[in-house]
Structure formats: C-alpha cells, structure tokens
One Martini backbone bead per residue (centre of mass of N, CA, C, O) as a GRO file, in nm:
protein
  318
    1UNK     BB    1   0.095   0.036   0.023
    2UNK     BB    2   0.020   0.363   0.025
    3UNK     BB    3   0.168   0.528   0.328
    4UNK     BB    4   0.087   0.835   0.534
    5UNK     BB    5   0.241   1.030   0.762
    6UNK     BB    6   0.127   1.200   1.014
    7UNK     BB    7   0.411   1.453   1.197
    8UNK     BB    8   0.653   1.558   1.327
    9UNK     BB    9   0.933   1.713   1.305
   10UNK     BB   10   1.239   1.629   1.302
   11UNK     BB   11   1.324   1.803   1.592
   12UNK     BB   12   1.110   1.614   1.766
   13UNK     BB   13   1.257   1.360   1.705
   14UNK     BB   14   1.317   1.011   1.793
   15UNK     BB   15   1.484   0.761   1.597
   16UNK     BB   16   1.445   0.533   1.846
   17UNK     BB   17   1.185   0.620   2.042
   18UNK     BB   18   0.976   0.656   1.828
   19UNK     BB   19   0.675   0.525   1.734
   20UNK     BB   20   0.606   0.607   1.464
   21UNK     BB   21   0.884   0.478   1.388
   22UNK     BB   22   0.799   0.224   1.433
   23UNK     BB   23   0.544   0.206   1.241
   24UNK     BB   24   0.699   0.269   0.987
   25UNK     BB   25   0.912  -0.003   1.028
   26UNK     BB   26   0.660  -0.193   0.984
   27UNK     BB   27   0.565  -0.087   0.699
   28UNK     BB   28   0.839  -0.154   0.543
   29UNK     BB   29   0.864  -0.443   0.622
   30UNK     BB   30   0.544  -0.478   0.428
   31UNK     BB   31   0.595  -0.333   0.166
   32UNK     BB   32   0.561  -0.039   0.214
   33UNK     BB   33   0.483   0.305   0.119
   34UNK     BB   34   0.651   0.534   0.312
   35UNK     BB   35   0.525   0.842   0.382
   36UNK     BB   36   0.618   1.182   0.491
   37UNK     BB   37   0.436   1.468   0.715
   38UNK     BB   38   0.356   1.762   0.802
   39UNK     BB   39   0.145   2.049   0.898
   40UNK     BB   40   0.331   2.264   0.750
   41UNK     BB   41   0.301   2.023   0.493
   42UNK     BB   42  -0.011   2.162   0.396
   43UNK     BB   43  -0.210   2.160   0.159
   44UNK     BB   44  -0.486   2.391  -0.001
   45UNK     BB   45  -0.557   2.382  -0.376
   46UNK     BB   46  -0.818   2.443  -0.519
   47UNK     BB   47  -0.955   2.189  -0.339
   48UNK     BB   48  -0.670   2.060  -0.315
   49UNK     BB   49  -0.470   1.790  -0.148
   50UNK     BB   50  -0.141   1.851  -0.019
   51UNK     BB   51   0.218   1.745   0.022
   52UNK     BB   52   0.469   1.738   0.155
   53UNK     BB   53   0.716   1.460   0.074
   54UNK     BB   54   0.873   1.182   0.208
   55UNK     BB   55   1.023   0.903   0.188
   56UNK     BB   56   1.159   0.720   0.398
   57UNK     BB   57   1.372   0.564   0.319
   58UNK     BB   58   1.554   0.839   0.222
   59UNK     BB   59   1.619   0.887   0.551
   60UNK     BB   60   1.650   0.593   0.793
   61UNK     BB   61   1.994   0.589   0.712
   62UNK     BB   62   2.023   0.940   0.734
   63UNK     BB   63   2.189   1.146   0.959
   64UNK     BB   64   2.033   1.392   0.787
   65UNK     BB   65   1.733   1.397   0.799
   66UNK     BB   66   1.668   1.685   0.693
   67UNK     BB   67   1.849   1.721   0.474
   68UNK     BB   68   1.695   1.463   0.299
   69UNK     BB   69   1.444   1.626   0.306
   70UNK     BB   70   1.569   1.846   0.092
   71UNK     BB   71   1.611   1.642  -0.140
   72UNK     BB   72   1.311   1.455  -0.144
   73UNK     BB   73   1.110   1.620  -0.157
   74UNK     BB   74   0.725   1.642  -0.239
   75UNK     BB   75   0.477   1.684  -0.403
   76UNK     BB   76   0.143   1.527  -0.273
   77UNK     BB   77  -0.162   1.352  -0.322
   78UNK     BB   78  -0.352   1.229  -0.063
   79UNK     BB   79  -0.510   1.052  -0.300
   80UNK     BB   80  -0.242   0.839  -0.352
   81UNK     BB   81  -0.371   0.727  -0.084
   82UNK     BB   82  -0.468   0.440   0.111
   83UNK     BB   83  -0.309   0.549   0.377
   84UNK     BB   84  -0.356   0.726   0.692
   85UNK     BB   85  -0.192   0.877   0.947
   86UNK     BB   86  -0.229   1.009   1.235
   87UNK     BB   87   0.090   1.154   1.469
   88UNK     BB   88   0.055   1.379   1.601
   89UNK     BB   89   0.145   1.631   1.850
   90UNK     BB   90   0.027   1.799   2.063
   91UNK     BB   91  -0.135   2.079   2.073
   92UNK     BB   92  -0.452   2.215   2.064
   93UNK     BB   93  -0.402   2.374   1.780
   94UNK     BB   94  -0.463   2.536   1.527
   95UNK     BB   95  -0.280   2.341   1.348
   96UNK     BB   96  -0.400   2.127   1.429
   97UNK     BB   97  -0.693   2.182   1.332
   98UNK     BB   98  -0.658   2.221   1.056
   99UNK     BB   99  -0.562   1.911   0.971
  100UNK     BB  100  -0.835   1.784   1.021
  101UNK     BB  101  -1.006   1.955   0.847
  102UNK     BB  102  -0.837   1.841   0.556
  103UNK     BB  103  -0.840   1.578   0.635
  104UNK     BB  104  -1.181   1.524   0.637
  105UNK     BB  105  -1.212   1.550   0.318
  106UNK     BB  106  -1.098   1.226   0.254
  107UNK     BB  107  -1.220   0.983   0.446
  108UNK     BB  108  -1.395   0.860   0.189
  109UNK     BB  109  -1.106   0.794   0.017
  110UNK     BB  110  -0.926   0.750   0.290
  111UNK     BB  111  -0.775   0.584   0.513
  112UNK     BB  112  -0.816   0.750   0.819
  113UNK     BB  113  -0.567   0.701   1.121
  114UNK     BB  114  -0.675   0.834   1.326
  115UNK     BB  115  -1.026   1.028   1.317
  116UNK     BB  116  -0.999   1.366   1.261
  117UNK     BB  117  -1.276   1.465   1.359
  118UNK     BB  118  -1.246   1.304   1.645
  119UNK     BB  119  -1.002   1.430   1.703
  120UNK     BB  120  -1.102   1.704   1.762
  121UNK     BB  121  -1.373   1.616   1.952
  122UNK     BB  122  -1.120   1.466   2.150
  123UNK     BB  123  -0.965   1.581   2.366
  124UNK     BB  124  -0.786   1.400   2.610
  125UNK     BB  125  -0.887   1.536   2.913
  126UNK     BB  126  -1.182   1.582   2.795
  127UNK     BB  127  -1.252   1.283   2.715
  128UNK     BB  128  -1.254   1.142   3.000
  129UNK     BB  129  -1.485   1.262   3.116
  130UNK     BB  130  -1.738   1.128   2.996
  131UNK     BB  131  -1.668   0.880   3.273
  132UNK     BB  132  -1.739   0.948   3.576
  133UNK     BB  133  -1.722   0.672   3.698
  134UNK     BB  134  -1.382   0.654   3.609
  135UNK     BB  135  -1.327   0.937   3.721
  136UNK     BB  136  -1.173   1.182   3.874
  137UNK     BB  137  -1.197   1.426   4.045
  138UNK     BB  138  -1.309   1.719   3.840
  139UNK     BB  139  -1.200   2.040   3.701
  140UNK     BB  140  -1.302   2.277   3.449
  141UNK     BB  141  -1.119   2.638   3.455
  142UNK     BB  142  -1.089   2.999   3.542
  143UNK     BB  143  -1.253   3.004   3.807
  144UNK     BB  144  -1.112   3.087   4.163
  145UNK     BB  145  -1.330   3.002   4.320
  146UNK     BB  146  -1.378   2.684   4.247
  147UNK     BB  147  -1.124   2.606   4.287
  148UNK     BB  148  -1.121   2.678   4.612
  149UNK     BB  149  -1.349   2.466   4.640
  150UNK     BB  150  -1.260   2.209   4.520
  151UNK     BB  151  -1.004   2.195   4.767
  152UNK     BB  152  -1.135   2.214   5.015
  153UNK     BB  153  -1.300   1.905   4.909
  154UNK     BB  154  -1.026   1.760   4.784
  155UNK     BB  155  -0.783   1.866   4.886
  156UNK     BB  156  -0.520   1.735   4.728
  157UNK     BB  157  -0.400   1.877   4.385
  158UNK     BB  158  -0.419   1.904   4.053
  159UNK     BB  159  -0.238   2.074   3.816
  160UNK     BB  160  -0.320   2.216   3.477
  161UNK     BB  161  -0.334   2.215   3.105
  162UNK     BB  162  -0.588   2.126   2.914
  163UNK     BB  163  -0.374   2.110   2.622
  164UNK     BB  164  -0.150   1.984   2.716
  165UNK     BB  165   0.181   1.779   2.734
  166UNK     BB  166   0.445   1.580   2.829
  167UNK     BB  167   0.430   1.712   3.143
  168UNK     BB  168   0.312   2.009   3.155
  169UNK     BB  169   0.268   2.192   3.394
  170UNK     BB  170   0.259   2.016   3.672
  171UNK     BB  171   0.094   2.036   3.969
  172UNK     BB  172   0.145   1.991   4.322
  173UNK     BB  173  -0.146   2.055   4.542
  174UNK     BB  174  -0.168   2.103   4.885
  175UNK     BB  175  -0.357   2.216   5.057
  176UNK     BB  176  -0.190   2.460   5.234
  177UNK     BB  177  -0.085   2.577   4.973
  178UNK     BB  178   0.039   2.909   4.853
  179UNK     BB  179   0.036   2.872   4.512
  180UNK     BB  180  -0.204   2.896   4.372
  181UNK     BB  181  -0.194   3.147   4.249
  182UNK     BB  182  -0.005   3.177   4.090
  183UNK     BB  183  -0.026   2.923   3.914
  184UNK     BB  184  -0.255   3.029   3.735
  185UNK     BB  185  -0.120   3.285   3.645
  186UNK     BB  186   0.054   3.165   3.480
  187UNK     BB  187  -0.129   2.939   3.319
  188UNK     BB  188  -0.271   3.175   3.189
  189UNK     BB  189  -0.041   3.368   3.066
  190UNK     BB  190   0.099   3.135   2.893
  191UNK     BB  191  -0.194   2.984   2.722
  192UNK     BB  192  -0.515   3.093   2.734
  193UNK     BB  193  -0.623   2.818   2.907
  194UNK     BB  194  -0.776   2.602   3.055
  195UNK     BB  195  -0.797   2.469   3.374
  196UNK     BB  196  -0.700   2.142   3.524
  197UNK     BB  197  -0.855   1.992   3.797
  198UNK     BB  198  -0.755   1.724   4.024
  199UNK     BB  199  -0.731   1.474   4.219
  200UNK     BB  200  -0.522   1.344   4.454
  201UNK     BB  201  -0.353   1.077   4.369
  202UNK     BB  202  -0.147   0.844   4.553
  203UNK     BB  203  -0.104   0.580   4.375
  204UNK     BB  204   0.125   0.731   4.153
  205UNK     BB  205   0.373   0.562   4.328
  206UNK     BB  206   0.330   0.313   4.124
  207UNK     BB  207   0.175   0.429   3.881
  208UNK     BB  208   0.138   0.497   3.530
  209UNK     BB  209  -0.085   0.333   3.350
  210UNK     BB  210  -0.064   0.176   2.996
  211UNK     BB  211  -0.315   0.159   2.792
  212UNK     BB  212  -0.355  -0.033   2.498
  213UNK     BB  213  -0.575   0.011   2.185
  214UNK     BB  214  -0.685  -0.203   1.930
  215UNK     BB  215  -1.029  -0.157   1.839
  216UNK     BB  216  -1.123  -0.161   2.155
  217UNK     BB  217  -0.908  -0.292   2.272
  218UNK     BB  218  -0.701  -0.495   2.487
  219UNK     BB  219  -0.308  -0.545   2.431
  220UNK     BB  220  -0.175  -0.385   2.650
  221UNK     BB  221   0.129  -0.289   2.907
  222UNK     BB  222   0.202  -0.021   3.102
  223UNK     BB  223   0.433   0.115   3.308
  224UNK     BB  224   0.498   0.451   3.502
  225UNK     BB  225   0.780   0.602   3.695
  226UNK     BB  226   0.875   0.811   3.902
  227UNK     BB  227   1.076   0.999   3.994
  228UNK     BB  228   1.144   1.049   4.352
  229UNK     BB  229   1.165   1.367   4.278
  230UNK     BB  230   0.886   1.292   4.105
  231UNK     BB  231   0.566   1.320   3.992
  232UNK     BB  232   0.631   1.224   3.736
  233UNK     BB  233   0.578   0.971   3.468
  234UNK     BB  234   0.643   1.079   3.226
  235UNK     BB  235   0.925   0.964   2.966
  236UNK     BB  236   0.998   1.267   2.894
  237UNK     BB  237   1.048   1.341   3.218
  238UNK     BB  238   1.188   1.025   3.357
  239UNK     BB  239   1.039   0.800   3.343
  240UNK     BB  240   1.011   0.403   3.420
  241UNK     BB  241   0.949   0.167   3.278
  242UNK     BB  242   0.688  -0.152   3.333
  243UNK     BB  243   0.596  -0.432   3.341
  244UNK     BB  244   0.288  -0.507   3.254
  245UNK     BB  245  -0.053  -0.564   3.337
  246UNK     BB  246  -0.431  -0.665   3.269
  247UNK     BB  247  -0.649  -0.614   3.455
  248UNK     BB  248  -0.958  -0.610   3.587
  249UNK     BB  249  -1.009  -0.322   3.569
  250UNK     BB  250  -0.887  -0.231   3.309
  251UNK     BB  251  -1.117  -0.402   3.137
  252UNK     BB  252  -1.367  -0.254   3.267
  253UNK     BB  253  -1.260   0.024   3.100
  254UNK     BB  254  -1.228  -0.096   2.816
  255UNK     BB  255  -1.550  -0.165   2.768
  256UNK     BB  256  -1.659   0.139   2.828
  257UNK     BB  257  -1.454   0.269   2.596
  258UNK     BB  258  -1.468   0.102   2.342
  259UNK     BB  259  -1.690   0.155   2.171
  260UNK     BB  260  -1.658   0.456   2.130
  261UNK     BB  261  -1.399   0.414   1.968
  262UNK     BB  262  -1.452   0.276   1.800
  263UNK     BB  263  -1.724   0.444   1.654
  264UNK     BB  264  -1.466   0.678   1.594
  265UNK     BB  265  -1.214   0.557   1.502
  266UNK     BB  266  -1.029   0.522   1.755
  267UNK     BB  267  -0.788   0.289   1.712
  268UNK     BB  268  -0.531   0.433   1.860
  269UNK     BB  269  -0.504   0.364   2.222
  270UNK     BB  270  -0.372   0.542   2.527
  271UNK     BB  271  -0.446   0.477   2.842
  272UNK     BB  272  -0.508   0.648   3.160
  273UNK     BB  273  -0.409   0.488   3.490
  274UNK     BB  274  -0.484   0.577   3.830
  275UNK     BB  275  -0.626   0.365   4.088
  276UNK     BB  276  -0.845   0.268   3.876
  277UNK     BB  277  -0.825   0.537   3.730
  278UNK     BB  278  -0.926   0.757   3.432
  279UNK     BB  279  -0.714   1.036   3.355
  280UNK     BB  280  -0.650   0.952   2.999
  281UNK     BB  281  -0.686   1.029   2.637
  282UNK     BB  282  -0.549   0.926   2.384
  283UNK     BB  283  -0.544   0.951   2.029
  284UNK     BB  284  -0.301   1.085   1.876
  285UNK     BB  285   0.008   0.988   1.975
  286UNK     BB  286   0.096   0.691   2.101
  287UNK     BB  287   0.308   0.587   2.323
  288UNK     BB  288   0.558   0.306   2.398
  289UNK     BB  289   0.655   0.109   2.240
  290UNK     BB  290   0.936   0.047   2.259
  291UNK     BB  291   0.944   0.018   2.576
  292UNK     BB  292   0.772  -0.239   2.566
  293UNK     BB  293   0.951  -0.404   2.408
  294UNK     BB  294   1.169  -0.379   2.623
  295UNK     BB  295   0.972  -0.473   2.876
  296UNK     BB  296   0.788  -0.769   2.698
  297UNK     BB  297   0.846  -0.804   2.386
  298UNK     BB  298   0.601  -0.620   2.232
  299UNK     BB  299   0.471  -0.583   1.931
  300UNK     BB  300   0.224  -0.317   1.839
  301UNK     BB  301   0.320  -0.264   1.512
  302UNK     BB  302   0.196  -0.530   1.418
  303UNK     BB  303  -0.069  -0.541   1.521
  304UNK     BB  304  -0.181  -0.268   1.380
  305UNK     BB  305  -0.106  -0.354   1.084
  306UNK     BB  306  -0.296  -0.622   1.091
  307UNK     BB  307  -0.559  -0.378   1.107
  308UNK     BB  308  -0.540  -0.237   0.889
  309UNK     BB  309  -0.568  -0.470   0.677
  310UNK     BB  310  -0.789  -0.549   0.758
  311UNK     BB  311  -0.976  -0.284   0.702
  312UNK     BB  312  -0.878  -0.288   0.383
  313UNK     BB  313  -1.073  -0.485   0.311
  314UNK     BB  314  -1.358  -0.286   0.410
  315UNK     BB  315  -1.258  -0.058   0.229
  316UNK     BB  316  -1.479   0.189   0.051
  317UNK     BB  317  -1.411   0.430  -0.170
  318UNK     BB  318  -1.644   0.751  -0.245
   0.00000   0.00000   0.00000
C-alpha cells in the first residue's frame, strides 16, 4: 500500500525511541510505500489536498534527516494514498485544528486513521470526562472561586493546563499550599487556555499504566514509575518503564470506553489509569511502543499494522 504519515517536525523526533517511527519501520518491514508530512507541510490549492513529503526509506538509515528531507521532499497529492496515519502530537492549537479540518475532506476516499473528525472533537484530558464512573473528581475552569472551593472539598489536587502533553507544568499542590494563586496566573498568562484540576491520587507513586487499545480492545499494558524526586510519571519528563499486565479493573475499563472509541474510529488509543481511575485518553499519537517491546517484548507495531490490513479488506473509498 501507499501510505502516508502525519508526525511532527524532525527536530522533535528521536528516531531511536519514538512511536510513529516504530510504526513507520514495521510498515516498510510489510513492503509498504511510506511517505512522511508534517502539519505546516499541508496544501489546501483550489480544493485540491497536497502535502510536501519524502519516502521514509530516502531518510532512514541518513544520519543528516532534515538535509536528506530537503533533497528528497515532493509535493504529493494526499489522493495517492491508501492509508494515512494521523501521528502528529498536541498541544491541540490552531495548527493542529487545521489539518483535522483538511484532512476529514478526504476520509471516505482514503482510510485515515485515528478518524480526524473524532480527533479533533475528542481532546485527550477533556474526552476522558465523558466517563465520570470511572474518572477521578475533576473541574476545567479558569474561574478562581471554583478552584478554591474545589480544594477545599477533595483537599491536595493536580493542576494543569487543559490542553498541553508530555508533563507539561504539571503541579501538585497539599490543601495548605500557598501556591495555588500564583500557580493559576503563570498558567492562564502561559497558555490562555482552561485550567484542568483534579484530586490528587496517592497512588500514582506505584505508577501511572498505559494501557493500549486497538480497535477498541486492550492488547498491552505499560507502567511507568516517577522518579523519586518527581511527580510525573511520563517518559518525557524521566518516568521509567515497567512491565505490566491488563488487570481486571483495567479490563472493566476498556470495555466501558472501548466502544465509544470503535464507534468514532479511534483505533490507536493509549489510555492512562492511576489506582484504578482513568485519568486521560491518548488518542492523537500514543506513545511507548519503543519501551514496551524493550520491557515485555510486545511489538504492537505489528498488531497495528495487522489492523489496519484487516480494515483495508472492507474499506471502500467513495
């Protein structure tokens, strides 16, 4: 098959440890044609969807990534393609909206996956709301009244900002943290984005699993553990993987939300649970494939790709 990857640029990429490119080398392992584009190498001329992109393989074993990408770079009608990846990682701005918007014009012509539409309507720490069964007490609010009266009821809690990733200013503050006002204000004058808090859970000091979903079904499971001087439990930020099994609460879990994301075409979904509560849905580009096969052996590059052939079989472009 032809088939095209949305990821992000290549100075944020390690080709060592990231997903997508785990991905994209099992999909070239299966004789598969793949092309890669970035969101500001997106056209939209005179109705026609075009992305500037280079073959994987014209890049893959050179050590100079971007020069090989400006030698190798074409405009290429997103037509072309069989099969589009959506990889790219929030933060869920403006830019990222747009090739949502561009690329849902073509999804009953090309299988693309995750379904931009849903990707764009399902923001990752806003979509795990929608389950407050199995969701811990949480408020999104920029209005200081609420936050403090939050606090108040479930005393030490997370704050965040609602639409950033990979641990980005994330805080812990205790009931009596004298914090909370400044903290507020650096993050509304950051971002100009809601504020999400939630209770703080005690035991993501055994870790915060990652539980991997595709098509709806859960297929593995990671830990990953904080360093000992760190809240954060994310990969990013210096967490440390840890081989894990899909537990029976976990299960319960995915079978709640499994649904939902089949239903929206969510196929690749990576979700996060501490002490039995789902804290967020991954949904635009679940990470940890790399640490998984190297702490469990899983390639779920394979099983993916098994998927998508599976879906290729009754997908038919309109």
């Amino acid at each position: 098959m032809k088939v095209g990857i949305l990821l992000d640029e290549f100075e944020k990429i390690s080709f060592d440890t990231d997903s997508t490119i785990e991905i994209a080398k099992e999909g070239l392992n299966r004789d598969n044609e793949i092309w890669l584009f970035f969101p500001s190498s997106i056209i939209l001329l005179e109705n026609k969807i075009y992305a500037i992109a280079v073959q994987y393989k014209d890049i893959v074993n050179n050590p100079d990534k971007k020069g090989a990408w400006e030698t190798s770079k074409q405009r290429v009608s997103l037509l072309e393609f069989e099969v589009i990846l959506m990889r790219h990682d929030p933060p869920y701005n403006m830019r990222y909206l747009t090739s949502c918007y561009i690329l849902e014009r073509i999804k009953e012509r090309v299988f693309i996956t995750n379904d931009p539409t849903s990707l764009r309507s399902c923001p990752e720490k806003m979509f795990a709301t929608k389950f407050p069964d199995i969701h811990p007490p949480t408020l999104i609010t920029n209005d200081l009244d609420q936050i403090i009266e939050f606090r108040l009821t479930h005393g030490d809690i997370i704050i965040k900002p609602l639409y950033q990733f990979r641990g980005t200013d994330i805080f812990y503050l205790k009931q009596d943290d004298r914090n909370l006002y400044s903290i507020i204000e650096s993050l509304e004058n950051k971002y100009n984005e809601p504020i999400i808090i939630q209770k703080y859970l005690p035991e993501v000091r055994n870790g915060d699993k990652r539980v991997f979903l595709i098509g709806g079904k859960p297929v593995a499971a990671l830990n990953r553990i904080a360093k000992s001087d760190d809240l954060r439990s994310n990969m990013f930020v210096g967490g440390m993987p840890q081989k894990a099994e899909i537990s029976t609460t976990d299960k319960r879990i995915c079978n709640l939300i499994g649904p939902e994301l089949s239903k929206l075409g969510l196929d690749f979904v990576g979700i996060d649970i501490i002490g039995g509560f789902l804290t967020e849905i991954n949904v635009t580009a679940a990470t940890g494939l790399v640490q998984l096969r190297q702490v469990s052996g899983i390639d779920l590059s394979k099983d993916f790709w098994d998927f998508i052939e599976c879906k290729m079989e009754n997908f038919a472009p309109t």
